[in-house]
N, C-alpha and C positions, 0 to 999 in steps of 0.2 A: 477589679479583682487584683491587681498590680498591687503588691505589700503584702499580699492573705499569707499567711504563715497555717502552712498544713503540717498535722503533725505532731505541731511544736518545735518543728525544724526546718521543713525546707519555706522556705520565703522565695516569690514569687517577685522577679523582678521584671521582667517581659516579655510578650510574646514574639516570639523567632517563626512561628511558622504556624499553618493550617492548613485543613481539608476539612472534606465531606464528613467526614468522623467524628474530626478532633481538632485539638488545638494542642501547639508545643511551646512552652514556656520555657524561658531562662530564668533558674532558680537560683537559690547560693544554700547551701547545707549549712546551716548553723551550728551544729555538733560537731563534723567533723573539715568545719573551714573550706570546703570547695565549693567549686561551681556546678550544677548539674542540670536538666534536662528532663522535662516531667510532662506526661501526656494527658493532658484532661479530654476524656472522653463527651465532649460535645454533646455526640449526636443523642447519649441518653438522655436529654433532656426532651425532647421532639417525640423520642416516640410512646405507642402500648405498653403497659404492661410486659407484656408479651417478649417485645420483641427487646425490651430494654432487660430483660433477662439474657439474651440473644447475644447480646451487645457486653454486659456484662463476663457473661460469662467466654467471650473472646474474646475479650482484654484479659482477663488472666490467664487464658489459653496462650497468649503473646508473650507475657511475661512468664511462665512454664516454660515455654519454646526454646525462647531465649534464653532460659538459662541453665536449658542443657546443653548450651553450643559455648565450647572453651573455643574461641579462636580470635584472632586480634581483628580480624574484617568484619567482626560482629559487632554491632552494638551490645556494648553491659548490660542490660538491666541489676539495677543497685536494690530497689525496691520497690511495693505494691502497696497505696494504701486505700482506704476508703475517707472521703470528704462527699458531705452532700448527697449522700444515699448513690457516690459511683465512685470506682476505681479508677485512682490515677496511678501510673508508672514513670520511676523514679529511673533514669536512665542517665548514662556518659552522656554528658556534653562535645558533640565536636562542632566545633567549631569552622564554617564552611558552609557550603550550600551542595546541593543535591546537581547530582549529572544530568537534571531535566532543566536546572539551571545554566548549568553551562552552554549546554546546546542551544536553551532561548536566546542566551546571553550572544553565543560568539556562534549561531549558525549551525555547525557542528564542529565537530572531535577531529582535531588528527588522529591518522591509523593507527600508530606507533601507542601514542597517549590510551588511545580507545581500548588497546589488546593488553594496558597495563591494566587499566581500571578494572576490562574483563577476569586479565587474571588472577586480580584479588578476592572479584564476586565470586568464580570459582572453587577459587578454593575455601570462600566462606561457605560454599554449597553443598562443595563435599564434604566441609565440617560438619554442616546440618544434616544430611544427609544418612552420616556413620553415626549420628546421634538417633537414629527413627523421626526426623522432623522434614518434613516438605515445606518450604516457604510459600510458596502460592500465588504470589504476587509480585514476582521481580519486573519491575520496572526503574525507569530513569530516576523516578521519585524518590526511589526507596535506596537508590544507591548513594551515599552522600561523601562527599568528595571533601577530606580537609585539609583545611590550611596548610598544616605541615606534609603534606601528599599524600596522606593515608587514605583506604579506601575503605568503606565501611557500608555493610547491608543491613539496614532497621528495615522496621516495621513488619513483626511476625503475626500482625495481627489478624489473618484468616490462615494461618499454618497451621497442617496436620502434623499434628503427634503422635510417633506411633503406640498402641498402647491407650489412645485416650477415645470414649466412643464420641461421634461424630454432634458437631454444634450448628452441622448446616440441614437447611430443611430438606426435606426430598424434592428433588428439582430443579435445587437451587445453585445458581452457579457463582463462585464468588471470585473476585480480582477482577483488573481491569481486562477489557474484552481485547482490545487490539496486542495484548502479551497472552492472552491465554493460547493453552498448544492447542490444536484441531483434535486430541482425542480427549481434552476435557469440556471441548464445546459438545463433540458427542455424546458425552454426560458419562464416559471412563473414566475407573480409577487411575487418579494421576501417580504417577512415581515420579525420580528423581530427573529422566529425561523431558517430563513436563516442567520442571522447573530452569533446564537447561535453555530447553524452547525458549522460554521468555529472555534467558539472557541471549541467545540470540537477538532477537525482536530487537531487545535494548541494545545493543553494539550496532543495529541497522541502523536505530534510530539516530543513534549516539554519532555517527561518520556519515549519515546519508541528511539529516536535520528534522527528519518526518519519521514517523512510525509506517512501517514496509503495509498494515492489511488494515490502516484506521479509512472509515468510510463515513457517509453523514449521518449513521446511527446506527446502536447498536447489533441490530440483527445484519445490516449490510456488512459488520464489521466482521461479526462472529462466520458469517457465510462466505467470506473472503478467506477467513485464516483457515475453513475447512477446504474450499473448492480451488484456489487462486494460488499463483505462485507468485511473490513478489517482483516488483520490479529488479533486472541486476544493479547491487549498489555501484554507483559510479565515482566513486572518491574513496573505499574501502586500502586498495591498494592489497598488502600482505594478507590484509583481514580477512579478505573477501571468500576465501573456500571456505574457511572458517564459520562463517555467517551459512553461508550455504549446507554446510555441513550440520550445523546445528538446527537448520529450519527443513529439514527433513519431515514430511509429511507421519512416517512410520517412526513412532520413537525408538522400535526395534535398532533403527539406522542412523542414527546419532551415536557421536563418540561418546563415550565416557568422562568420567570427570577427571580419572588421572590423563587422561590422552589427552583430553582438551586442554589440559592446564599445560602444557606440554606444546602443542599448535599453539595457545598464546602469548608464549613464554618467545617462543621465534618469531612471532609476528610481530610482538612489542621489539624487537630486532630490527625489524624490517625483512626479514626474511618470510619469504611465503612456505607455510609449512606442505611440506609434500607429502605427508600423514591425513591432511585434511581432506586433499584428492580424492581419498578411497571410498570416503564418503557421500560424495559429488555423485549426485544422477551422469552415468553414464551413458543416456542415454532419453530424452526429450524427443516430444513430438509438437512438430509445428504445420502450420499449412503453407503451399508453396504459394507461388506467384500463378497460378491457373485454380487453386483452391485446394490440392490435391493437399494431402497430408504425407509429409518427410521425415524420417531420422536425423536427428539433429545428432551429433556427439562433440559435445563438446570439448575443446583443447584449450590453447592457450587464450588470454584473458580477449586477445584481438579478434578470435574465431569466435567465441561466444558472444560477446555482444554483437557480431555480426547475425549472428544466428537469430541473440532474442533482439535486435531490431528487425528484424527482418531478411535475414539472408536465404536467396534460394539453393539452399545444400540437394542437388542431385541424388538421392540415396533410396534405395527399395522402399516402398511405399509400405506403410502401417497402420492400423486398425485408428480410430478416430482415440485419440485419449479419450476414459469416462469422465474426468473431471468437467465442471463449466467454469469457463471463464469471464468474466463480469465485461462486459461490453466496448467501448471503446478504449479505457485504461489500457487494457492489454491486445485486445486487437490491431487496434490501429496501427500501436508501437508493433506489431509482429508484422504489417501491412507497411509499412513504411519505406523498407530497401526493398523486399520481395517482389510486389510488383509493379510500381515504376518509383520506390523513394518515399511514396508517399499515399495516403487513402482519396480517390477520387480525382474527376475532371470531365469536364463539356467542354467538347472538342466543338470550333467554328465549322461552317458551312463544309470547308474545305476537308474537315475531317468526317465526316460521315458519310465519303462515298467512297473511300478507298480501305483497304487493310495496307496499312505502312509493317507492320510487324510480321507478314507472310501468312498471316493465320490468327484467326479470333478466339475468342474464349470458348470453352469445350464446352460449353452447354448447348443443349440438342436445339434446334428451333421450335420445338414446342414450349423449353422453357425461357421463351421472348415475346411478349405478349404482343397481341396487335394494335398496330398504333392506332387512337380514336380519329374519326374523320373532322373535316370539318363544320359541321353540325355542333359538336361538342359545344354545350352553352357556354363553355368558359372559353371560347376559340378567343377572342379578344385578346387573351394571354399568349396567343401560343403567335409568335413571328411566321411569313412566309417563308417556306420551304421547313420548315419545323413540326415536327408532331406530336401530339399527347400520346403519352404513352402510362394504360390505365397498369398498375403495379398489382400483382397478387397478392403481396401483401395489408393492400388496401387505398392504398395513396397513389398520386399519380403525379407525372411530370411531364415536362414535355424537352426533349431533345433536336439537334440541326440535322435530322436525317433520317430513313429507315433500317441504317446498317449497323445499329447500335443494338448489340446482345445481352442479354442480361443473362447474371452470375451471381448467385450464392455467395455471397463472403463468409458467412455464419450467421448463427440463428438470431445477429441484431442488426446485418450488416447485408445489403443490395448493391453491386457493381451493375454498370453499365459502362460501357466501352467498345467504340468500333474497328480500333485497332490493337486489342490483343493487351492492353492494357498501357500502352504510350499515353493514351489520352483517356482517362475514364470519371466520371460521376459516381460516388459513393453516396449511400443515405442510410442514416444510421439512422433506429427507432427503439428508444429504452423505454419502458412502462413502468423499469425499477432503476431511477437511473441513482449512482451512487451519490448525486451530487445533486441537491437544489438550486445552486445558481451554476447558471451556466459558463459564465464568467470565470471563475471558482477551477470546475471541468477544466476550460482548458488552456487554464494556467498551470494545473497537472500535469495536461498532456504536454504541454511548450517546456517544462523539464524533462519530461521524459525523455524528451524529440531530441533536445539539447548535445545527445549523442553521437548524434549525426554529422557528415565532414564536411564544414563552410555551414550549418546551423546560422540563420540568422532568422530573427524575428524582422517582420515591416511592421504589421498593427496587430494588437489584440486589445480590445475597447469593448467593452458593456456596448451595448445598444437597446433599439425595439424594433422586434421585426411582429408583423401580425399584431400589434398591441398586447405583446408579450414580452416580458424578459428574455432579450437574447443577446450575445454576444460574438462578433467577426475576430477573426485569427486570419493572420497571412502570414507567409514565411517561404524562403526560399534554403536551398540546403544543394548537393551536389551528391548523387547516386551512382557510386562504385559499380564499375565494369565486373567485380567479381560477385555482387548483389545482384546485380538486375540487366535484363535483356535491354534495359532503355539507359545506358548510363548516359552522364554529364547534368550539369547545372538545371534544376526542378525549379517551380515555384505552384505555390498551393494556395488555396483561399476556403475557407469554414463559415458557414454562419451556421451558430447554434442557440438553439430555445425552447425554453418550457412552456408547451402547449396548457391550453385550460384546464384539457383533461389529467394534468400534470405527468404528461409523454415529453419526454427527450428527445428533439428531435435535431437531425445535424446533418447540412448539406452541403457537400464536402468534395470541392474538385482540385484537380492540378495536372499539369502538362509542363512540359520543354520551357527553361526558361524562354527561348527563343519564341517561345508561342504564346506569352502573356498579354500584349494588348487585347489580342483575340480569347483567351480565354475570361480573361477580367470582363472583358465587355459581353459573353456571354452569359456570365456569372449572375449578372443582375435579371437578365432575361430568364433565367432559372428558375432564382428567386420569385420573382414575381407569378410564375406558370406553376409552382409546389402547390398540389394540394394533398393535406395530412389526410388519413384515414374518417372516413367521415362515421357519424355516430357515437 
């Protein structure tokens, strides 16, 4: 197709880019001697009838959009014609690649950089905006970053117009899922604050390297952006209220576009806007170190991520938040400083006959099941002075003692521990877990963690446990006296695997560095005694 002259004038010299849709050509205009930029609509070729009317008739809805937005962050559109029974769009050439580029390319975004880029899409939005036009789909893709540092928003091609009746089916939700705002996955009319959402989304992605709510398909992804709060970005710097203020669950509570442009304008500064604050949840619920639920409030950048790693903040107890939280992603990291640093541990001989913490986990003795005797066909597994301990949830294990309690962590999450949480056994069980390899999981989680003070990795390696896909994590890190009853130097160990039944499952201990021979060497004797939920 390279030389096709459409038209009679624009000539096709090569192609610069593609997607799902389409394809983008570098053109030269013959009539009026420049270079330009022309979208062949691909995907009409693949489909019905039907839906290539569909298809049709948003690409001129695109080229409409655009070109009632006067503003220099926008892509032109020059003009619309037909070739081959479909509409191509004659559009500025810039020259550049897109900020989903740069980010592949270099990682992520300086702050500074990231809150310039922001401020241009902004104000492209409030152009579109004061036009009756919603763009729909801001993402990294669609921001493209040129040579001469200009910043520019394309691709109108699922934006509302206002004014024009609607091109999407009933039901149908369009743009990319991990940028959609949580009340247009509820299937609400979006307004301009939905379009805001997403540049949030994109400034997370754009400084953090990963998009804040993408999961391993699209409904985990869409169920995330509705029930989940992001991770906090950890390299935002100025950005960072900002972000937070934008990914506000209630569009109600998001800034505006004059205000935001304004927070970005001092953030591209380096200046942390104090405008952005007011926006900020004043006010978070986590669970503590005993499972209870606390007030979180957050302050400066140090108190909060102590909070959302895990800090146990003292403060009048609160109703369980409605939202769910998706499993270990964000549990764990809440579990991590709160009750000893870290999720889990099997304590040796020596620790299952005493309480070292003055007092154990608040769960009553009826919710501690009774250890199985030795009888138990699987006794072969379980070491002397050790017992199986059958799990209500279905599964069983066997622990170094009687004096081991068992505690609720949350609805994916089982503690065991016989001193108050110094030494405890966690086992997570997902049924939906976000992630198909487990390996994958918790390379996640080992950024997340990364937070944490003297963070180090030992191993994280693929393995087979069961003759299943699984993979070990170990790590040591050092637990703040103002975090947790157990401070000073931790170390942990995880093996995780997807079961046949395609259950997630993850057995997860840590204690005292001072207490790793003996926890390591318990570790395997764990392992070996796990049995999953049978049936």
């Amino acid at each position: 197709m390279q030389g096709l002259l459409l038209a009679g004038r624009y000539r096709l010299v090569d192609s610069i880019g593609s997607g799902g849709m389409g394809r983008v050509w570098r053109a030269h205009d013959e009539v009026l001697h420049r270079a330009v930029a022309i979208k062949e609509l691909t995907a009409a070729l693949y489909v019905t009838e039907s839906d290539r009317a569909v298809l049709l008739a948003r690409t001129h809805a695109e080229a409409r959009a655009a070109a009632r937005i006067n503003h220099s962050a926008v892509v032109t559109v020059h003009d619309v014609l037909d070739h081959d029974n479909r509409p191509w769009i004659v559009m500025e050439l810039v020259e550049g690649g897109s900020l989903a580029d740069a980010v592949k390319e270099r990682g992520r975004i300086d702050p500074a950089e990231a809150a310039r880029i922001g401020l241009w899409v902004a104000r492209a939005l409030r152009a579109a905006h004061s036009a009756g036009v919603l763009h729909r789909d801001v993402k990294p893709g669609n921001v493209l970053l040129a040579a001469d540092k200009r910043v520019l928003l394309t691709d109108f091609g699922i934006a509302q117009v206002e004014g024009d009746t609607t091109i999407t089916r009933t039901g149908e939700i369009v743009g990319s899922v991990d940028y959609l705002a949580p009340e247009r996955v509820r299937g609400h009319d979006p307004g301009p604050a939905s379009d805001l959402w997403a540049l949030g989304a994109t400034l997370y992605t754009a400084v953090e390297g990963r998009s804040p709510f993408r999961r391993t398909s699209p409904l985990t992804t869409m169920q995330a952006v509705v029930d989940e709060d992001p991770a906090p970005p950890r390299f935002a710097a100025a950005l960072e209220p900002v972000i937070s203020a934008l990914l506000r669950k209630d569009p109600a509570r998001r800034p505006g576009a004059a205000e935001l442009e304004q927070m970005l304008a001092e953030a591209a500064e380096g200046r942390r806007p104090r405008a952005a604050q007011e926006y900020v949840a004043t006010q978070n619920v986590h669970l503590n170190g005993d499972g209870d639920t606390t007030a979180y409030v957050p302050g400066p950048r140090e108190a909060r991520d102590a909070g959302t790693a895990g800090g146990t903040l003292h403060q009048p107890a609160l109703p369980p938040p409605p939202r769910r939280r998706r499993g270990r992603t964000v549990a764990l990291v809440l579990a991590v400083a709160v009750v000893v640093g870290a999720a889990g541990a099997v304590a040796a001989d020596r620790f299952g006959g005493r309480d070292d913490a003055g007092g154990g986990p608040t769960a009553t003795p009826a919710a501690t099941p009774s250890p199985a005797k030795s009888t138990d066909q699987a006794a072969s597994t379980v070491p002397d002075g050790w017992v199986r301990v059958p799990d209500p949830a279905g599964f069983s294990l066997v622990l170094p003692g009687e004096r081991w309690k068992r505690k609720v962590f949350d609805a994916l999450q089982t503690d065991y521990s016989p001193d108050g949480g110094r030494h405890f056994i966690r086992i997570a069980v997902d049924d939906s877990p976000d992630f198909d390899d487990p390996h994958e999981h918790q390379l996640d989680l080992d950024q997340q963690l990364r937070r944490l003070v003297d963070y180090k990795r030992i191993k994280l390696e693929s393995d087979i446990y069961r003759d299943c896909r699984g993979s070990r994590w170990e790590y040591t890190w050092t637990a703040l006296a103002k975090d947790t009853r157990f401070p000073g130097p931790r170390h942990a160990v995880e093996e995780t695997y997807i079961g046949r039944d395609g259950v997630e499952y993850a057995i997860y201990m840590s204690g005292p560095a001072a207490d790793w021979p003996t926890t390591s060497s318990q570790f395997d004797a764990v392992l070996r005694g796990w049995r999953p939920p049978s049936g």
